[in-house]
C-alpha positions, 0 to 999 in steps of 0.5 A: 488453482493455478491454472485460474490465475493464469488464464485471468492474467491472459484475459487481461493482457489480450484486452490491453492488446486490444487498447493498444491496436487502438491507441499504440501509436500513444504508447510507443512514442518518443514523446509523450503529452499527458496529465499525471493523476500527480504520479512520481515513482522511485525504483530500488533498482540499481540503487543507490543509484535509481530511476526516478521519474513522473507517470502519466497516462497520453491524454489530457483531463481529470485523471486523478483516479488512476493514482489514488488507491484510497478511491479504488473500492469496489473497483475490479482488479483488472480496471486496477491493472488497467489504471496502472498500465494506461501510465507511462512512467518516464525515468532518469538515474539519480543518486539517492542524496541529490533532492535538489536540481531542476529535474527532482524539484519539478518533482516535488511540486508534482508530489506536492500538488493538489490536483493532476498536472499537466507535463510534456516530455521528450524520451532518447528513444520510443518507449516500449508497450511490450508488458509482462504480467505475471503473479509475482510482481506488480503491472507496470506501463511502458517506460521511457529515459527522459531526455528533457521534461516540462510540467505546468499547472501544479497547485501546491498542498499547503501543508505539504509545502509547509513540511516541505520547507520545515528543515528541523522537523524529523521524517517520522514527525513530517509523515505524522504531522501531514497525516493528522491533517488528512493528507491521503497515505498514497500522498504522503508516501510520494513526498517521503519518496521523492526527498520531501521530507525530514533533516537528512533528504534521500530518494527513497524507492516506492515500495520501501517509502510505503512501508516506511510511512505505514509503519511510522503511522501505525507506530504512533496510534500503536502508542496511543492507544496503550492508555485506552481501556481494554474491549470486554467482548471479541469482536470479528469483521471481514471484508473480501475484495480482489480475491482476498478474503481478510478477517480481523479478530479483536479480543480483551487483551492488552495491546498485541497484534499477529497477522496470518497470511495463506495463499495457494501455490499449485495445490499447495497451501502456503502460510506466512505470518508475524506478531508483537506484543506492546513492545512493537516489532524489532525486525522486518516482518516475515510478510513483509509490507502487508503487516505494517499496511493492515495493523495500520488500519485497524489501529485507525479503528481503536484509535477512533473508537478509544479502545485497545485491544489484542489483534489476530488478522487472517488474510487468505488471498485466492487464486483470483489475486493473479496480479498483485496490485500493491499492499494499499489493497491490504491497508484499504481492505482492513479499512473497510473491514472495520467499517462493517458491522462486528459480530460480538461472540463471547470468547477467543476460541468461538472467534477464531472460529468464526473467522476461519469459517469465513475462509476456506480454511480450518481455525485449526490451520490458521493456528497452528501458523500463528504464535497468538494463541501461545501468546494468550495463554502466558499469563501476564503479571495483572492477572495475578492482581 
């Protein structure tokens, strides 16, 4: 099994060798000029100190698409590892409170743009194409320490600009507010990164931005939801993408949410998962990100459909996920899970079966990893009415 993941990231990386015997001079320079799809990153690195800075790909045009995860189905995983090493990340160290100065305000109008922006910029040394790729972390380009940095031709969002000067709103309401009127995830979670948003401004790093956002969203809809009627039937969806096959079981039940996570290690299976009740969670989950980024899309589901229900996801990523790519795949996976067509069976039990047959492994594995079917059989206080 591992051998598979291996070989995929080889195939991958000897391509983008290939680009770069082509194009290297673009890549390793100290300069470089480019449109940013807009494209910001903050690292955690270091913190709370961090390198922050614009990404952008050496050419010039509509290059939207290489930052925009809400367009990347069907897209292979090696054109999603291309996306990300076509951009050339330029960095500068910052403390976490300063979201003001030139530097980071020409940032926030990169973040707040609504279309890709044209930007110069001048590094203290040539960047370096030499790239890993290995299982464990996320495909990065060269990256560069910027010397000086020039943006043109940025049009604001105007609900993002509103936002943006709104001092007394709190984060969780900015993101909420943004959200409701349509701002993409991917976009909202920059400007909450790049100090954008709430009373209290920091910089705060990419992956944790993402999560924050994810969960602030699903939060709410969670909450919503609690006043809708329960479903009478369970219902299973799947959708299978970049080497992860990703089942969502929906059941009569007051709000409860679990997510199940298997992934192979040599020949060895490995299980992650976690859960809440109503109450909502009350520490980082045991899988981090990926739980907030899928409860998040099937809440989109019943908070559109005006149903609540109880929630089981089983996720088993194979070995064909040899790079990760970022938990927007988790987020964009269920998202399109829950616009195919359910198939309505009559009972929790021939769900669960259901749903594992759709993978490689046995409903009996997949529970005895998971707490919902414990969950299930506590009776609640209604029961008895």
């Amino acid at each position: 099994m591992a051998s598979e993941s291996q070989d995929i990231r080889r195939a991958i990386l000897s391509k983008w060798h290939e680009t770069l015997s082509k194009y290297g001079n673009l890549f390793s320079s100290d300069f470089i000029s480019g449109t940013s799809p807009p494209s910001i990153f903050v690292g955690s690195y270091n913190f709370p100190k961090v390198f922050v800075g614009p990404m952008l790909p050496p050419i010039h045009g509509n290059t939207s698409l290489l930052d925009s995860p809400e367009k990347w189905k069907g897209k292979s995983l090696e054109e999603i590892v291309n996306f990300r090493l076509n951009l050339v990340r330029g960095i500068q160290k910052i403390p976490i409170d300063q979201t003001d100065g030139r530097y980071i305000e020409n940032l926030q109008e990169v973040a707040m743009s609504s279309k890709p922006i044209d930007a110069d910029l001048i590094f203290s040394k040539s960047t370096s194409s030499n790239i890993s790729l290995d299982g464990e972390s996320a495909p990065f380009g060269p990256i560069g320490e910027i010397k000086s940095a020039r943006f043109s031709g940025s049009v604001s969002t105007k609900s993002i600009e509103k936002i943006f000067y709104d001092r007394d709103l709190k984060a969780e309401d900015a993101v909420l507010n943004l959200y409701n009127s349509g701002i993409e995830i991917s976009k909202i979670q920059k400007c909450f990164s790049i100090g954008m948003v709430g009373k209290k401004r920091k910089l705060v790093p990419t992956k944790w931005s993402i999560t924050a956002t994810d969960d602030i969203i699903s939060k709410s809809l969670a909450g919503e939801i609690l006043d809708y009627s329960l479903i009478d039937s369970c219902r299973v969806f799947s959708y299978e993408h970049l080497g992860n096959i990703f089942t969502v079981i929906l059941f009569p039940h007051r709000w409860a949410y679990e997510m199940i996570e298997a992934w192979y290690s040599g020949n060895v299976l490995g299980f992650g998962s976690d859960f809440e009740n109503a109450r909502g969670i009350d520490h980082p989950p045991a899988i981090a990100g990926a739980y907030f980024a899928a409860k998040l899309g099937v809440l989109e589901y019943l908070s559109k459909m005006k149903i609540q229900a109880g929630v089981v996801i089983l996720r088993e990523i194979r070995p064909e996920y040899a790079i990760p790519v970022g938990v927007w795949q988790v987020r964009e996976g269920i998202r399109e899970a829950m616009n195919q067509s359910p198939v309505i069976v009559a009972n929790f039990d021939d769900a669960v079966f259901l749903a594992s047959n759709k993978t490689s492994i046995s409903k009996s594995e997949w529970l005895s990893h998971g707490n919902i079917s414990k969950l299930i059989q506590q009776k609640t206080l209604s029961d008895f009415f």
